[in-house]
PyMOL commands that place a pseudoatom at each C-alpha (Angstrom):
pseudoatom trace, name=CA, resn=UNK, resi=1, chain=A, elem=C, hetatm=0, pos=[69.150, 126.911, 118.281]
pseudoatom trace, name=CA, resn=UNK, resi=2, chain=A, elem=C, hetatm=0, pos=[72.803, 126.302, 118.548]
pseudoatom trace, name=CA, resn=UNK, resi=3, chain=A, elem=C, hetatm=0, pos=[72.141, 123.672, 121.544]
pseudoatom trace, name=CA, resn=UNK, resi=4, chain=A, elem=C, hetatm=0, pos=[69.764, 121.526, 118.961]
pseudoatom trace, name=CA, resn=UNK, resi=5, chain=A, elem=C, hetatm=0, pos=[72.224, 121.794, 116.309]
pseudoatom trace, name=CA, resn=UNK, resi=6, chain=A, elem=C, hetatm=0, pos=[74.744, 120.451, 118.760]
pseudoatom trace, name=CA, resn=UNK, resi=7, chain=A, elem=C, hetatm=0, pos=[72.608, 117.383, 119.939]
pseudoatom trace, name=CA, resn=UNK, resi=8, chain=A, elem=C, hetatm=0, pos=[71.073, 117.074, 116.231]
pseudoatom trace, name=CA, resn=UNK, resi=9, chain=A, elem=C, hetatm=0, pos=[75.518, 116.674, 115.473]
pseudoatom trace, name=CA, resn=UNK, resi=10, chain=A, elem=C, hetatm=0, pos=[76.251, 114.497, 118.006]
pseudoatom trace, name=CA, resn=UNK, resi=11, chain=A, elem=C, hetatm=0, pos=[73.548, 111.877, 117.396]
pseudoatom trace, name=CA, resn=UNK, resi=12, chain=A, elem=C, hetatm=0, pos=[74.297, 112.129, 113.869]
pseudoatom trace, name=CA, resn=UNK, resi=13, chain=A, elem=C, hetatm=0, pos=[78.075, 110.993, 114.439]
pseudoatom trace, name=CA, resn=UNK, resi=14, chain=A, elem=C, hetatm=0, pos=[77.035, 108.348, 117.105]
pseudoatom trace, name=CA, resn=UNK, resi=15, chain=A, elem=C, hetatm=0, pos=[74.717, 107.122, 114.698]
pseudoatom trace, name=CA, resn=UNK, resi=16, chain=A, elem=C, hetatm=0, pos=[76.973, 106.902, 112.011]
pseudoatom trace, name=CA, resn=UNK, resi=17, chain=A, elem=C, hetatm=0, pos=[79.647, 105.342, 114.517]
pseudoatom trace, name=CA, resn=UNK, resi=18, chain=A, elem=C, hetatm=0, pos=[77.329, 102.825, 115.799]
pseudoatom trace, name=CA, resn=UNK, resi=19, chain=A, elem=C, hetatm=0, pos=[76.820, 101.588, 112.463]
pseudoatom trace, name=CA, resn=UNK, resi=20, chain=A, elem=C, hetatm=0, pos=[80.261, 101.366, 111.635]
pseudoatom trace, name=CA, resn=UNK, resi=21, chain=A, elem=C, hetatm=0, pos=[80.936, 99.159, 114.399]
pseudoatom trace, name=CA, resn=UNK, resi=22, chain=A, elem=C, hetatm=0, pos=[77.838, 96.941, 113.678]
pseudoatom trace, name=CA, resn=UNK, resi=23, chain=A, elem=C, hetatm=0, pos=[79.046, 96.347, 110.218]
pseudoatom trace, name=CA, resn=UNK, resi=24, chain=A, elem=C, hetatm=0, pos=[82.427, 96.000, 111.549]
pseudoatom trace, name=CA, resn=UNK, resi=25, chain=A, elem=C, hetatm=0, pos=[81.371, 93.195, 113.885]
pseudoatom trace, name=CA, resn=UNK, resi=26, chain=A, elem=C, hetatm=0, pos=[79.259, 91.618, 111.457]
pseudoatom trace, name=CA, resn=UNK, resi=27, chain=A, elem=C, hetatm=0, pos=[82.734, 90.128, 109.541]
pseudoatom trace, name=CA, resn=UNK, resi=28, chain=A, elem=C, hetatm=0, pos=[83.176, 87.926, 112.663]
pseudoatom trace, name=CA, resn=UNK, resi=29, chain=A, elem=C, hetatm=0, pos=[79.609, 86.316, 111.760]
pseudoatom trace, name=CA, resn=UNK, resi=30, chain=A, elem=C, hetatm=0, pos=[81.203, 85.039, 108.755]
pseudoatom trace, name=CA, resn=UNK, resi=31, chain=A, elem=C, hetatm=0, pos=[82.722, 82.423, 110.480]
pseudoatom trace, name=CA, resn=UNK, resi=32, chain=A, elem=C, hetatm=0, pos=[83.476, 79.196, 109.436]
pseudoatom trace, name=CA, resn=UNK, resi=33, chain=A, elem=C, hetatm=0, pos=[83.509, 80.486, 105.896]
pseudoatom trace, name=CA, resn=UNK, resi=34, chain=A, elem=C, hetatm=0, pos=[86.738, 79.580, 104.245]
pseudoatom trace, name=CA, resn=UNK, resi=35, chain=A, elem=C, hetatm=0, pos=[88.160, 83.144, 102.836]
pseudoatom trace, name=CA, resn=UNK, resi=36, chain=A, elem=C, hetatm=0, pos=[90.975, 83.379, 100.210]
pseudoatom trace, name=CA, resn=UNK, resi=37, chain=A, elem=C, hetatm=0, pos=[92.486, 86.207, 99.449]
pseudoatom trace, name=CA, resn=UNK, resi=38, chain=A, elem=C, hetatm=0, pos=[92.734, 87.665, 103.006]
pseudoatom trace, name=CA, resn=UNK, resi=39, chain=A, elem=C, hetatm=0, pos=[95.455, 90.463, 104.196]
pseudoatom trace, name=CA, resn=UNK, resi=40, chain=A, elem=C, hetatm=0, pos=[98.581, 89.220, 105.552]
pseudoatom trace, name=CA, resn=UNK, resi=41, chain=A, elem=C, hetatm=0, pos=[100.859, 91.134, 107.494]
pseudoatom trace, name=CA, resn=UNK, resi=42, chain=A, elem=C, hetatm=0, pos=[104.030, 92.297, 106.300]
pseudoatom trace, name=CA, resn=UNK, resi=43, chain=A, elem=C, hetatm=0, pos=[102.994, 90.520, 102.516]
pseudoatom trace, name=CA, resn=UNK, resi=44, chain=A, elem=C, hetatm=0, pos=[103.240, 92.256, 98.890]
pseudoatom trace, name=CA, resn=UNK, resi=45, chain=A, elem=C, hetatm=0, pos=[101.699, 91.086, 95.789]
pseudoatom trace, name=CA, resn=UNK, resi=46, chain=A, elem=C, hetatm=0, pos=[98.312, 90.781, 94.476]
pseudoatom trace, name=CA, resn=UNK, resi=47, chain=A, elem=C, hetatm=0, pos=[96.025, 88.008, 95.878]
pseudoatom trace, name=CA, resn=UNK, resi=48, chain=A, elem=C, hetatm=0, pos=[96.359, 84.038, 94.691]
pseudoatom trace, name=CA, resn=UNK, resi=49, chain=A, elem=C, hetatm=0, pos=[95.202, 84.173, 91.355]
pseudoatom trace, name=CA, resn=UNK, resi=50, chain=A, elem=C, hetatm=0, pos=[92.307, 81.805, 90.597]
pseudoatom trace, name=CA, resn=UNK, resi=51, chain=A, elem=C, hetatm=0, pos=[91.803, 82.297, 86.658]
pseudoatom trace, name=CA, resn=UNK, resi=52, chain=A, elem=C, hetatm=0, pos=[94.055, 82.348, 83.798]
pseudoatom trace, name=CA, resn=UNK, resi=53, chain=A, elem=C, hetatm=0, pos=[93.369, 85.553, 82.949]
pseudoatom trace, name=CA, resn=UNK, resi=54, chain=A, elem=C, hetatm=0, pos=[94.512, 87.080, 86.280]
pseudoatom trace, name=CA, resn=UNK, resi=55, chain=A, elem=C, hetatm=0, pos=[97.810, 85.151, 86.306]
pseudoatom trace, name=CA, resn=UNK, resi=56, chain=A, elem=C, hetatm=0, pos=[98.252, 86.601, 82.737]
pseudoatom trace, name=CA, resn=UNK, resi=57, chain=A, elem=C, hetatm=0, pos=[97.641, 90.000, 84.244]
pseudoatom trace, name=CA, resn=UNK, resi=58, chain=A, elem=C, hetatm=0, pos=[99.979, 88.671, 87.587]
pseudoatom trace, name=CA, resn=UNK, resi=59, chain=A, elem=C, hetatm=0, pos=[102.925, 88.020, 84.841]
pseudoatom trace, name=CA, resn=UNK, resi=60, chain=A, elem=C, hetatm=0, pos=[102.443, 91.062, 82.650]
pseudoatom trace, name=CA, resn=UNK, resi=61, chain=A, elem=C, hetatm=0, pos=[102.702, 93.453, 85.636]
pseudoatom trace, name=CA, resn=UNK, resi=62, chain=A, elem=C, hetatm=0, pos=[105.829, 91.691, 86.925]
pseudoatom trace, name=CA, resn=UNK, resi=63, chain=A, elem=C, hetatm=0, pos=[107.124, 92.294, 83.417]
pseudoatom trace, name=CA, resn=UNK, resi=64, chain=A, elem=C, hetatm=0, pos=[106.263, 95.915, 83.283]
pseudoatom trace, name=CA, resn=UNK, resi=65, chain=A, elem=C, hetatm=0, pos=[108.096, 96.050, 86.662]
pseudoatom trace, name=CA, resn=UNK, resi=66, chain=A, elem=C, hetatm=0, pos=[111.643, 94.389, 84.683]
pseudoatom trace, name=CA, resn=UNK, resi=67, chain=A, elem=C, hetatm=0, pos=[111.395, 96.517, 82.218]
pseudoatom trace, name=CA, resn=UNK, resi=68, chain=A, elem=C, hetatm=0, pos=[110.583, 99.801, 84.207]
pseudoatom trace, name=CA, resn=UNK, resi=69, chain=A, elem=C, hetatm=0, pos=[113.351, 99.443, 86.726]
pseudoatom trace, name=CA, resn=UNK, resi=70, chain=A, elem=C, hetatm=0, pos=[115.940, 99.410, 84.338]
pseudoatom trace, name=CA, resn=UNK, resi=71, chain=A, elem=C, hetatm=0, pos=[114.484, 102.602, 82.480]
pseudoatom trace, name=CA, resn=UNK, resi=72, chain=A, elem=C, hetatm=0, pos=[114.128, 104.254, 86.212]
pseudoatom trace, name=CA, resn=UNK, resi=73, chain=A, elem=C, hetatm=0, pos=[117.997, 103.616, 86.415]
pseudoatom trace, name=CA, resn=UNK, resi=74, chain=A, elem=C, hetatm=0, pos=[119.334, 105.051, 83.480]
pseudoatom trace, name=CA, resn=UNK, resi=75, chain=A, elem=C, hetatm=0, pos=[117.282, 107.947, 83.458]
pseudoatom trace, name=CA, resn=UNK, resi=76, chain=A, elem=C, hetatm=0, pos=[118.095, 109.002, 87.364]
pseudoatom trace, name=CA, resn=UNK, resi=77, chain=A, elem=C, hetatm=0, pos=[121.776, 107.708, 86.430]
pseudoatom trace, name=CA, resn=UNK, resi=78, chain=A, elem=C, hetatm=0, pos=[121.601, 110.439, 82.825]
pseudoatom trace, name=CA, resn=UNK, resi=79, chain=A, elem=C, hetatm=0, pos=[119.850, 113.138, 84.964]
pseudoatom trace, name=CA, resn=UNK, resi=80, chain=A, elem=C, hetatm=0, pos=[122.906, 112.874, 87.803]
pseudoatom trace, name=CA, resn=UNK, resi=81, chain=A, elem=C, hetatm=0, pos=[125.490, 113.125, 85.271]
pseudoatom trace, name=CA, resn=UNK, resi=82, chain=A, elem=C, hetatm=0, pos=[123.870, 115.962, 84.215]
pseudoatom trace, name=CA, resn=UNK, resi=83, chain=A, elem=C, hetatm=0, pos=[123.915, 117.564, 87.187]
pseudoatom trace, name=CA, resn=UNK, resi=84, chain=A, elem=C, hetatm=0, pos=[127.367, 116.807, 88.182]
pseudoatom trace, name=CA, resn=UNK, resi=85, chain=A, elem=C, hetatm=0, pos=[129.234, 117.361, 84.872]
pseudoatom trace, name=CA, resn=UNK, resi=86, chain=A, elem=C, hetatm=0, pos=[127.329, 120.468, 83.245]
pseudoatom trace, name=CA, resn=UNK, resi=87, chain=A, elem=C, hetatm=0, pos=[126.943, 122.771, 86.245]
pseudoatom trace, name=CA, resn=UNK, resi=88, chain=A, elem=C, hetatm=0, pos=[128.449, 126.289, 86.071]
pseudoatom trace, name=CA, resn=UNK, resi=89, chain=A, elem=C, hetatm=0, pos=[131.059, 125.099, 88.383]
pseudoatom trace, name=CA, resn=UNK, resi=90, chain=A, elem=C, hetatm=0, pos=[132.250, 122.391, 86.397]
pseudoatom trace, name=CA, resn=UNK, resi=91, chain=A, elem=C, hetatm=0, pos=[131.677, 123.555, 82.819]
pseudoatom trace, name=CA, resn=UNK, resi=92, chain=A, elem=C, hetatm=0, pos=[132.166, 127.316, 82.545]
pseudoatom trace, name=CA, resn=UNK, resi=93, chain=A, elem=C, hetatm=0, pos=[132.435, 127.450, 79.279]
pseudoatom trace, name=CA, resn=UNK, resi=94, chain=A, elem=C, hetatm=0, pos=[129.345, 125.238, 77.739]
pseudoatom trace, name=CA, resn=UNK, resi=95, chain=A, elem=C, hetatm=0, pos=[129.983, 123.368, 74.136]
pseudoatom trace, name=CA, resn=UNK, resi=96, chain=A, elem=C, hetatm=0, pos=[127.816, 125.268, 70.911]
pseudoatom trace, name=CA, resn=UNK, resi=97, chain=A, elem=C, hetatm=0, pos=[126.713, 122.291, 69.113]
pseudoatom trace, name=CA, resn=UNK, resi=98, chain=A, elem=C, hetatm=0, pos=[123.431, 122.001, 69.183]
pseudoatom trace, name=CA, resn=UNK, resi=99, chain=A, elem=C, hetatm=0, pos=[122.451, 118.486, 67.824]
pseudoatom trace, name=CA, resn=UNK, resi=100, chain=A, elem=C, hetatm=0, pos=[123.652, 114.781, 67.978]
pseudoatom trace, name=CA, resn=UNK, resi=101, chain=A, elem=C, hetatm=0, pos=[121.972, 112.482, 64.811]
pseudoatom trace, name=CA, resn=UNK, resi=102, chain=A, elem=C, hetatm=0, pos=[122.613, 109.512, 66.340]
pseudoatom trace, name=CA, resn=UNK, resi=103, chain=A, elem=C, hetatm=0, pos=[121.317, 110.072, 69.939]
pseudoatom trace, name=CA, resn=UNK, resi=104, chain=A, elem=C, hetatm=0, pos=[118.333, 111.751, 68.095]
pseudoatom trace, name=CA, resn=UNK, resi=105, chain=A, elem=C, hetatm=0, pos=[116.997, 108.277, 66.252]
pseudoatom trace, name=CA, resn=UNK, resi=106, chain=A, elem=C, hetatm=0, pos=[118.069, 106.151, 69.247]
pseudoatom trace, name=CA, resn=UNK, resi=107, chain=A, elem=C, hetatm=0, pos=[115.902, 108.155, 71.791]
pseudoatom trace, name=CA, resn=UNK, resi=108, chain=A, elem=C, hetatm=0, pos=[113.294, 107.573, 68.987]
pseudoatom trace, name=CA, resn=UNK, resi=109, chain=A, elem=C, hetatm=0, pos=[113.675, 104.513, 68.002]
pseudoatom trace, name=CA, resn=UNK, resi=110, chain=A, elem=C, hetatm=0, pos=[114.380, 102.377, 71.350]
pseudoatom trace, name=CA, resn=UNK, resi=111, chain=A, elem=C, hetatm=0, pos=[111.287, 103.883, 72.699]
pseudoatom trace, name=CA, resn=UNK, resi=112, chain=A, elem=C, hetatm=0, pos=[109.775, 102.492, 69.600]
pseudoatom trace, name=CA, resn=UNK, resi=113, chain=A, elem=C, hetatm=0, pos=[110.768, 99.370, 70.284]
pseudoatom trace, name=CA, resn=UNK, resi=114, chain=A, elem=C, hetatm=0, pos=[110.366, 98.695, 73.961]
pseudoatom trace, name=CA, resn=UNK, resi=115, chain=A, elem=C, hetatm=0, pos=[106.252, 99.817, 73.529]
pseudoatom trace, name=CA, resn=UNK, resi=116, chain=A, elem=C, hetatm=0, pos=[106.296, 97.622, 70.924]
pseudoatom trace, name=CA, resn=UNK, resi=117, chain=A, elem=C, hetatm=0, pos=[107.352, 94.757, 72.938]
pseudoatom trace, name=CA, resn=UNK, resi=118, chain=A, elem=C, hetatm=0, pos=[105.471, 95.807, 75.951]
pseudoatom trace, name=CA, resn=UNK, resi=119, chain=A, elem=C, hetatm=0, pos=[102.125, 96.071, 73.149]
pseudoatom trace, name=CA, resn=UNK, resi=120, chain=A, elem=C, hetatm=0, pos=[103.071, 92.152, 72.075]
pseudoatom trace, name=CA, resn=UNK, resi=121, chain=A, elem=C, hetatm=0, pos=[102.522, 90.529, 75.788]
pseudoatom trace, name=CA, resn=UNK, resi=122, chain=A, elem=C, hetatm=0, pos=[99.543, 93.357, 76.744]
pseudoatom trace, name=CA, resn=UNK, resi=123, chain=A, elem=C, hetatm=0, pos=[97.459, 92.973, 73.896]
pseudoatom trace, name=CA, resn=UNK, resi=124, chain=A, elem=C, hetatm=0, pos=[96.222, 89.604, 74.087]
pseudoatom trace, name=CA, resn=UNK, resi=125, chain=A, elem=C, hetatm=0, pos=[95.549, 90.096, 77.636]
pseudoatom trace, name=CA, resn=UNK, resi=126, chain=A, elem=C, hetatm=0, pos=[93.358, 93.578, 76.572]
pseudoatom trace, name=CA, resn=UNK, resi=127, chain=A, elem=C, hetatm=0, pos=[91.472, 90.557, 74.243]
pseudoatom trace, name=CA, resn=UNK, resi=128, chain=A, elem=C, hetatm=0, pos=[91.204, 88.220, 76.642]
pseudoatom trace, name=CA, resn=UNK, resi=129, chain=A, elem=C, hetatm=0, pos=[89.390, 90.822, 79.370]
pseudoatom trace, name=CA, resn=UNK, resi=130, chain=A, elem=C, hetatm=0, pos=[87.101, 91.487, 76.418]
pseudoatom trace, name=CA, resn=UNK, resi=131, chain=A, elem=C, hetatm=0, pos=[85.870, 88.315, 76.497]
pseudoatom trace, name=CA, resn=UNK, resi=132, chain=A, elem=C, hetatm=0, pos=[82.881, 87.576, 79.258]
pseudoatom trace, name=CA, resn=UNK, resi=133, chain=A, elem=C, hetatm=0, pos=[81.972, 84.189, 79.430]
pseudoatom trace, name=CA, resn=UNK, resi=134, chain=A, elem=C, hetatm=0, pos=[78.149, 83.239, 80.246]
pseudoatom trace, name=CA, resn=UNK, resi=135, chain=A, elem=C, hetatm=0, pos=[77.410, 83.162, 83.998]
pseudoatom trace, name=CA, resn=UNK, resi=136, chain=A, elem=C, hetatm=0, pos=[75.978, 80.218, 85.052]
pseudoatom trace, name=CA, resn=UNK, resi=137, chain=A, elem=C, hetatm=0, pos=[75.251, 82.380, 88.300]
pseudoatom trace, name=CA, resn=UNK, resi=138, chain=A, elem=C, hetatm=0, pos=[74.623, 85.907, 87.778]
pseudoatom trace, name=CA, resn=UNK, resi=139, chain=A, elem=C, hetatm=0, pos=[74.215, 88.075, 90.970]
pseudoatom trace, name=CA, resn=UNK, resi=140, chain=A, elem=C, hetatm=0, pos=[73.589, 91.729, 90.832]
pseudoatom trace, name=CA, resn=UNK, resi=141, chain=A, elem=C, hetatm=0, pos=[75.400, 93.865, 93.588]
pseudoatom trace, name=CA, resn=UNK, resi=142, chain=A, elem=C, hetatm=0, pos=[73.763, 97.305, 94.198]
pseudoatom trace, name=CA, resn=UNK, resi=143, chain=A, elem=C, hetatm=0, pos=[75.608, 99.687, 96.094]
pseudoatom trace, name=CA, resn=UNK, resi=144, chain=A, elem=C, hetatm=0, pos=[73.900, 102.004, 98.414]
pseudoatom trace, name=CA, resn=UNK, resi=145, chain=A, elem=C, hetatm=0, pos=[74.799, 104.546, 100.969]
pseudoatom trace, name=CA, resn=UNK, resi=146, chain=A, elem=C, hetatm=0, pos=[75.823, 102.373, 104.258]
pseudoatom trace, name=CA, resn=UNK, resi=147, chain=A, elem=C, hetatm=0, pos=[75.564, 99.069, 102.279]
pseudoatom trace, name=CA, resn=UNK, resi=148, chain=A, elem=C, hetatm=0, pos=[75.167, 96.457, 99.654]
pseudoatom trace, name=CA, resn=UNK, resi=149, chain=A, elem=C, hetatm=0, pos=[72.512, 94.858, 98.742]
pseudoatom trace, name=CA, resn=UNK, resi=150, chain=A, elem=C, hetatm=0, pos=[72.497, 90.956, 96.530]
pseudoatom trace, name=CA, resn=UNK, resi=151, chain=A, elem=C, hetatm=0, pos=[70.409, 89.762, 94.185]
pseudoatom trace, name=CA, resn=UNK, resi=152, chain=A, elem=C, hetatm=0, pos=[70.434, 86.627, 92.333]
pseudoatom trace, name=CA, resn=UNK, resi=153, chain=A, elem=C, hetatm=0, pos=[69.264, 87.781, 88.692]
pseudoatom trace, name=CA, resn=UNK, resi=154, chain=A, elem=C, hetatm=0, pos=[68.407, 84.102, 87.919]
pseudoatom trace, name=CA, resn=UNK, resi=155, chain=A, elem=C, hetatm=0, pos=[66.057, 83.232, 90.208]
pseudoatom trace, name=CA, resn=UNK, resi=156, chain=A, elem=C, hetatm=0, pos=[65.442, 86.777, 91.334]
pseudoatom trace, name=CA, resn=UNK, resi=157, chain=A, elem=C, hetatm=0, pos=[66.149, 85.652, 95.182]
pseudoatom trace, name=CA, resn=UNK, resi=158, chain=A, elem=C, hetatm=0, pos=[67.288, 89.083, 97.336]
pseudoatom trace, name=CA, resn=UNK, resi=159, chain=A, elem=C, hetatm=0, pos=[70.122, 88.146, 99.829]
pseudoatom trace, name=CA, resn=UNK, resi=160, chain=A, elem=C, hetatm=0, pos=[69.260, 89.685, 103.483]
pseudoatom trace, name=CA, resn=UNK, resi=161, chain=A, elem=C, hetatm=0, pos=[71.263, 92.531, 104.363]
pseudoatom trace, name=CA, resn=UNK, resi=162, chain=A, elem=C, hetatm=0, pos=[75.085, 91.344, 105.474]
pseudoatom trace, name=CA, resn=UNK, resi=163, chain=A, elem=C, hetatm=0, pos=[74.135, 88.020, 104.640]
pseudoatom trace, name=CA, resn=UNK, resi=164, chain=A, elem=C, hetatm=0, pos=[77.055, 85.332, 102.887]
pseudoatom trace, name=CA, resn=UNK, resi=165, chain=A, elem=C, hetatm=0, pos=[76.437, 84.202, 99.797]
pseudoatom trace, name=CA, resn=UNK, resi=166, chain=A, elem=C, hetatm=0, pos=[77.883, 81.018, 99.409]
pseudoatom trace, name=CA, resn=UNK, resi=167, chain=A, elem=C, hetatm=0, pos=[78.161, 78.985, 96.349]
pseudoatom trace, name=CA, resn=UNK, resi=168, chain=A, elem=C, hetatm=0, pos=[79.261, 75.770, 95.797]
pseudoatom trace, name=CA, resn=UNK, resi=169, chain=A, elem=C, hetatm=0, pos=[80.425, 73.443, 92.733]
pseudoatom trace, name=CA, resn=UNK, resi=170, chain=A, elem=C, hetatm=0, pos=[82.789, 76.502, 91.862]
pseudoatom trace, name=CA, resn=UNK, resi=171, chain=A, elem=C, hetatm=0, pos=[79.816, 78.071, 88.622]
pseudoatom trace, name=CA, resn=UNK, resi=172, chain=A, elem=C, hetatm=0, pos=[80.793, 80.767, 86.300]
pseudoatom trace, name=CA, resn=UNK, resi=173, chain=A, elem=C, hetatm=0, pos=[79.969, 83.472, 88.438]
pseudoatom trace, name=CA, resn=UNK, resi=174, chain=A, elem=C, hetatm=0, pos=[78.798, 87.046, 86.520]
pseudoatom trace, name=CA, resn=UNK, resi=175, chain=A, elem=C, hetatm=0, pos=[78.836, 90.145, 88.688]
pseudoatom trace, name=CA, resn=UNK, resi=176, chain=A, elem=C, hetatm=0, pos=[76.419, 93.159, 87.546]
pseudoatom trace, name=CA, resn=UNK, resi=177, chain=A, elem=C, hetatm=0, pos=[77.818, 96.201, 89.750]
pseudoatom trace, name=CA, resn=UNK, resi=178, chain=A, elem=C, hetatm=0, pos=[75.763, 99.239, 90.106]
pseudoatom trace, name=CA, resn=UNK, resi=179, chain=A, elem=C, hetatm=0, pos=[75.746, 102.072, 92.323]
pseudoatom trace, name=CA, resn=UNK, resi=180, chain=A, elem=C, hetatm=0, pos=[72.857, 104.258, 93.454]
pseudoatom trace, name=CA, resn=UNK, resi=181, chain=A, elem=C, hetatm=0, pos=[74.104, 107.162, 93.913]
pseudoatom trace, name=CA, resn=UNK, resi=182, chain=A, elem=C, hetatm=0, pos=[71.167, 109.822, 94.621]
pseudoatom trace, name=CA, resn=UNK, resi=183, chain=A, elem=C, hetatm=0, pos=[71.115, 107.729, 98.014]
pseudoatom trace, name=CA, resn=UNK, resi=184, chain=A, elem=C, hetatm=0, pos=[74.411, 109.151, 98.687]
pseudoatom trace, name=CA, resn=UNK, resi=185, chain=A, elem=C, hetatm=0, pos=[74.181, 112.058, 101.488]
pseudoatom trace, name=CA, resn=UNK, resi=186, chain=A, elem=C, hetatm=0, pos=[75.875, 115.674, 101.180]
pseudoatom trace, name=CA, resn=UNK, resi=187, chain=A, elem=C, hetatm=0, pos=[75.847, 117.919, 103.925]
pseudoatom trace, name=CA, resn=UNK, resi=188, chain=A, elem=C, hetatm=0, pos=[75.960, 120.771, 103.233]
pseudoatom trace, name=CA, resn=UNK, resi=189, chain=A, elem=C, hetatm=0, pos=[75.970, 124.117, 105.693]
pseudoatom trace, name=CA, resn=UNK, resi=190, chain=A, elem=C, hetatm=0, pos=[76.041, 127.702, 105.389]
pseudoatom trace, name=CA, resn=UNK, resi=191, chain=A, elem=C, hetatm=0, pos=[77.246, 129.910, 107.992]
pseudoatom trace, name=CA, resn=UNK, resi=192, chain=A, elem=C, hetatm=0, pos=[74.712, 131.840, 110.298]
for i in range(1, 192): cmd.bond("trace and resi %d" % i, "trace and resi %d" % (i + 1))
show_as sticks, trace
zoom trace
């Protein structure tokens, strides 16, 4: 029983292997097809940014970064004076107040004020995500176990398994994502 559940493993993995490197291969088919947005070596950043809305959403997250770097600073820079200047080695004796007014409504109020600012450049972009224009193409992209599958909701046309869909005249493309997910396997094995 043991030797079946052996061979039934091992023709399980080389399956799933096997169709790992089929899909794998199946990229090079592609090509031919210009691609934008690739992975570069050594590179950071998001991909180019084609619409308006993702170079708003480029800009506000190099924003956030200015603004969070600074805050990162100061607060490692507070936490090592801390550290350094209130230890039981260098402050036997510690000081008996107990508040400070003034740092009180700044650590309030500057808070405040930086969400505030981050809330005036975020918000329209929120607004702006919230708005889906019309598709002039609409595909529907199913997710299954090992795969996707295409469908053009207008015409109701199914793309072939790894097949390229490729557009031209640059449409207003609508993507309906789904997944199916009682076609997702769990093993699952008990002991004997």
């Amino acid at each position: 029983m043991r030797t079946i559940d052996a061979i039934s493993g091992g023709l399980t993995f080389a399956t799933v292997l096997a169709t790992t490197a089929i899909q794998a291969l199946a990229q090079d088919a592609l090509t031919g097809l210009e691609t934008i947005g690739k992975p570069v070596d050594k590179a950071l950043g998001f991909q180019p940014a084609v619409t308006e809305l993702a170079r708003d959403i480029h800009s506000l997250d190099s924003l956030l970064l200015w603004i969070i770097t600074p805050i990162v600073i100061f607060v490692v820079a507070l936490l090592a004076i801390v550290v350094l200047r209130y230890n039981t080695r260098s402050n036997p004796t510690p000081a008996t107040f107990t508040h400070n007014s003034p740092v009180e409504v700044a650590w309030t109020i500057v808070p405040i004020l930086i969400l505030v600012f981050i809330g005036a450049f975020s918000l329209p972009v929120l607004f702006k995500q919230q708005e889906i224009p019309a598709g002039e193409v609409v595909i529907k992209v199913t997710g299954n176990q090992w795969y996707w599958n295409y469908e053009y909701v207008n015409n109701g046309t199914t793309m072939a398994e790894g097949s390229a869909a490729q557009i031209t005249d640059e449409p207003t493309l609508t993507l309906e994502a789904t997944a199916t997910a009682e076609l997702i396997l769990v093993d699952v094995r008990l002991p004997d």
